[in-house]
N, C-alpha and C positions, 0 to 999 in steps of 0.2 A: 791311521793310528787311533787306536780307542783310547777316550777320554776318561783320564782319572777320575774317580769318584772322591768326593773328601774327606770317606771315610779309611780309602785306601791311601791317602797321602804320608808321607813319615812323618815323623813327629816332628818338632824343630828341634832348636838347639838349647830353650829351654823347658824342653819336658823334666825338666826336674824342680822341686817345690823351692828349695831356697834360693836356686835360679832365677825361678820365674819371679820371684819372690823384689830379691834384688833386683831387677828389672826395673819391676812396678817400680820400687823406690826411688831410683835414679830418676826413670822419665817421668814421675807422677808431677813434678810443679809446669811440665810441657804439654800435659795433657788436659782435651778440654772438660767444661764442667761434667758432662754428663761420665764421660772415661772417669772421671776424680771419683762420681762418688759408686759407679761399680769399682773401683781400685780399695775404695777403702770398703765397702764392706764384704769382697771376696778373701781380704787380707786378714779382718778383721773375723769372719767368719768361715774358717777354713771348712769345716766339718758339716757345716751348713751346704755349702756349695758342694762338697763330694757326695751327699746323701740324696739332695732335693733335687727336680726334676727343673728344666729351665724357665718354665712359667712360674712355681714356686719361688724360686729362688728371685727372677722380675721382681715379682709383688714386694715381695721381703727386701729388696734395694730400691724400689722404686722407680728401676729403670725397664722399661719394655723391651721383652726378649730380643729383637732384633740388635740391641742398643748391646748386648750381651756376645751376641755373635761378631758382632765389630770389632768391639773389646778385646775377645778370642783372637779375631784375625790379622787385628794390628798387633799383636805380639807373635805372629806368626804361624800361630793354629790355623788348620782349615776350618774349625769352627770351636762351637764352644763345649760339645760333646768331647773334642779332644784336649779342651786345657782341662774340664774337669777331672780326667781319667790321671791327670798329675795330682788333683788332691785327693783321688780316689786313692791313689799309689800312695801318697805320703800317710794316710788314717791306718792303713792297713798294715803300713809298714812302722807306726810311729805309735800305733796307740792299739793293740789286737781288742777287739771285745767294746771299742766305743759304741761302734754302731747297734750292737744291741743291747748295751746300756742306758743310748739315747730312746732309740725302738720303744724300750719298756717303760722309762718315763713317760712317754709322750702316751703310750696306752692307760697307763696307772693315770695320768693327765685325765684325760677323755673319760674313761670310767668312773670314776671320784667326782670329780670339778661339779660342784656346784654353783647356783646363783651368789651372786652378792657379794659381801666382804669375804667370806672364807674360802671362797672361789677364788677370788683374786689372791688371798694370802698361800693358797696353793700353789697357781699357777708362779708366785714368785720364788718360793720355796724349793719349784721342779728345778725353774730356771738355775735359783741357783749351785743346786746343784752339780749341775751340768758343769759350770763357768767354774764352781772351786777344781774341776773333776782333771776341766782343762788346763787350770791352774799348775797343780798337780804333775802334769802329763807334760808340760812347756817352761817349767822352772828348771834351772839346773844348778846344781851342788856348787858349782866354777862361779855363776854369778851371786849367788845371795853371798859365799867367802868371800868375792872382790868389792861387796858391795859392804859388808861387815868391817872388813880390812880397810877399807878409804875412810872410813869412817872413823876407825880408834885411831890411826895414825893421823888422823885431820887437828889442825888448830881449833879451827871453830867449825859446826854443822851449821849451816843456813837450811832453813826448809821453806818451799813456797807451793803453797797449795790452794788456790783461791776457788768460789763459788761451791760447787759439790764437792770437791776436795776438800776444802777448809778440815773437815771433821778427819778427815786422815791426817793432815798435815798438824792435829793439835793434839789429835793422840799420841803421835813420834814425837813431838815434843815434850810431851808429859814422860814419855817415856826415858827418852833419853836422859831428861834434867834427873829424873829417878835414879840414873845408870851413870848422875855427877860427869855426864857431858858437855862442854863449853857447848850452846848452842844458843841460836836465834830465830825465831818464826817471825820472815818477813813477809808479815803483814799487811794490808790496805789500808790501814789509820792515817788519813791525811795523806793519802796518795806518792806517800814518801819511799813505797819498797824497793823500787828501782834505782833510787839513790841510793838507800841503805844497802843496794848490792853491791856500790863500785867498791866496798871497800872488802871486796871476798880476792882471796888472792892466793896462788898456788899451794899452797900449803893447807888450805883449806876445802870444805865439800859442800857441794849445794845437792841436797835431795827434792829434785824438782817434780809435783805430782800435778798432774791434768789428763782431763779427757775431751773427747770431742764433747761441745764445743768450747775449744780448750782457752781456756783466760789470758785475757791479752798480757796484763803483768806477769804471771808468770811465765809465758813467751819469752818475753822482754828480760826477767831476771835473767831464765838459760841462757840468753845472748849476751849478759852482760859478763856473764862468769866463763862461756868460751872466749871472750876476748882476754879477759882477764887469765886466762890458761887455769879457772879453778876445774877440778873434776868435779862432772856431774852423775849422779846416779837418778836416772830418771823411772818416774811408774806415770805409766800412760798407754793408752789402747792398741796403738799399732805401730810398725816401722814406718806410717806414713805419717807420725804426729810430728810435728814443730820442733817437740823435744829431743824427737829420738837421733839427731842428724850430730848433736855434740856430744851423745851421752857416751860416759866412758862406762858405764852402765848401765846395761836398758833390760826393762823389765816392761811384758806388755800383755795387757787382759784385754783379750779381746771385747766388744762388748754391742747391744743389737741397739744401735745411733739411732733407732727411730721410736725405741720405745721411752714413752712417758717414765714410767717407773723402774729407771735403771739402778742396779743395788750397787750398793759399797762392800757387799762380804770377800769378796772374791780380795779388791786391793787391801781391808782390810789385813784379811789374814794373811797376806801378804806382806804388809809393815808389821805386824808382829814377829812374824818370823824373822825380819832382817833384825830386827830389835833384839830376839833370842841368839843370834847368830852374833850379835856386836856384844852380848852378854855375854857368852861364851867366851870372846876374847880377852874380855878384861877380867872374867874370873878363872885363867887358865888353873891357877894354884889349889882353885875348892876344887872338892871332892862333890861328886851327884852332879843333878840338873843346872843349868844356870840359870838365877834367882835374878829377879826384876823387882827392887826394894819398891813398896809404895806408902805412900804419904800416912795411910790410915794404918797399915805393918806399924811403923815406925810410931805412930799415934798408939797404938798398943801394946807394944815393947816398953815404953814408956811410963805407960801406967802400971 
């Protein structure tokens, strides 16, 4: 009897992207280190992995191709040329024209890019491009409404945002107080935020923001508020973050966990927009856009 080749094998049973997706998620706290961090940046890097060839992609995770092929075969691929051809399916089917919108960045990249700071302020500019693009392409109308909606019906917004978060988690604040929202930014001052969470309680919403490597307080808050049954609406990198396992709202930017100089635009414009969409709510009765009062507005109204 002649010997299947592995490229003639079928596929498994989860050749499909949210499948396999789910998968990952389930066995990822079973899997060891090396399985953990090809899980999180094939999950985190969909379009990365459908595009780049298997030594690229190594480098770019940090794990040596064989370590890749494992990966593949413990979820039931014959190798790793076949679980790719599920994120080949899913780009081609989810986002027509990425691929050579990436393509042409990375050429405009290469052609342009100079030494020095303006080289680098390029190269971060390409990138982000890319990450609002896919932003864009992986946000859906259902959750920024469900995430806007928990939000004006809530007694009080709690928001925890710590380390490179901080600067998001203070701009929704600003925001919201502006939009005469009960809220609270809990905090690190005297290592008290986890207390100041037991008192969040169903009726209320915590907007929990982290990335890898994600803050152990705010961890700790999102645990404190599923026990307490408060809803959370989480922004965080992947279905494999900490957060995302109670969130009654998950919003997730993907993002490259090994670069130095990872940007805030992408989560940014991301909190703005929920912040539009919760303004939207509470000004169903105006006519036009909806209006986000600010301090300095109202400073010159005044005068």
């Amino acid at each position: 009897m002649p010997r299947i080749k592995q490229s003639d094998q079928p596929p498994p049973k989860t050749a499909n992207y949210e499948t396999l997706v789910n998968l990952i998620t389930e066995e990822y706290p079973k899997l060891s280190d090396r399985f953990q961090q090809v899980a999180r940046y094939i999950t985190q890097n969909p379009n990365v992995v459908a595009m780049q060839s298997v030594n690229a992609i190594s480098e770019l995770c940090g794990a040596h191709p064989s370590i890749l092929v494992r990966f593949a075969q413990h979820f039931g691929f014959a190798g790793f040329k076949q679980l790719q051809s599920v994120f080949q399916t899913r780009l081609s089917t989810a986002a027509p024209g990425y691929r050579e919108r990436i393509s042409a960045l990375d050429v405009d990249l290469e052609k342009n890019k100079r030494k020095g700071n303006l080289g680098f302020l390029h190269d971060l500019v390409v990138r982000d491009i890319a990450t609002l693009q896919e932003l864009l392409n992986t946000t859906t109308e259902e959750s920024l409404s469900r995430a806007a909606r928990a939000m004006k019906n809530a007694n009080t917004i709690f928001i925890a945002g710590q380390l490179r978060s901080e600067p998001i988690a203070k701009f929704l604040r600003y925001v919201l107080s502006m939009l005469q929202c009960r809220v609270i930014l809990l905090d690190p001052a005297g290592g008290l935020a986890p207390e100041m969470a037991k008192v969040m309680g169903k009726k209320d919403v915590l907007v929990a923001i982290s990335f890898r490597h994600y803050a152990k307080e705010v961890v700790t808050i999102a645990d404190v508020a599923a026990e307490n049954g408060t809803p959370i609406v989480a922004i965080t990198d992947s279905q494999l973050s900490p957060l995302a396992k109670n969130a009654a709202v998950l919003f997730t930017i993907p993002e490259d966990e090994y670069s130095f100089s990872r940007s805030l635009a992408a989560p940014m414009c991301l909190t703005q927009t929920i912040a539009v969409a919760l303004a939207a709510l509470l000004q169903e009765d105006q006519k036009g856009s909806p209006e986000i009062p600010t301090v300095t507005g109202k400073q010159r109204r005044k005068s």
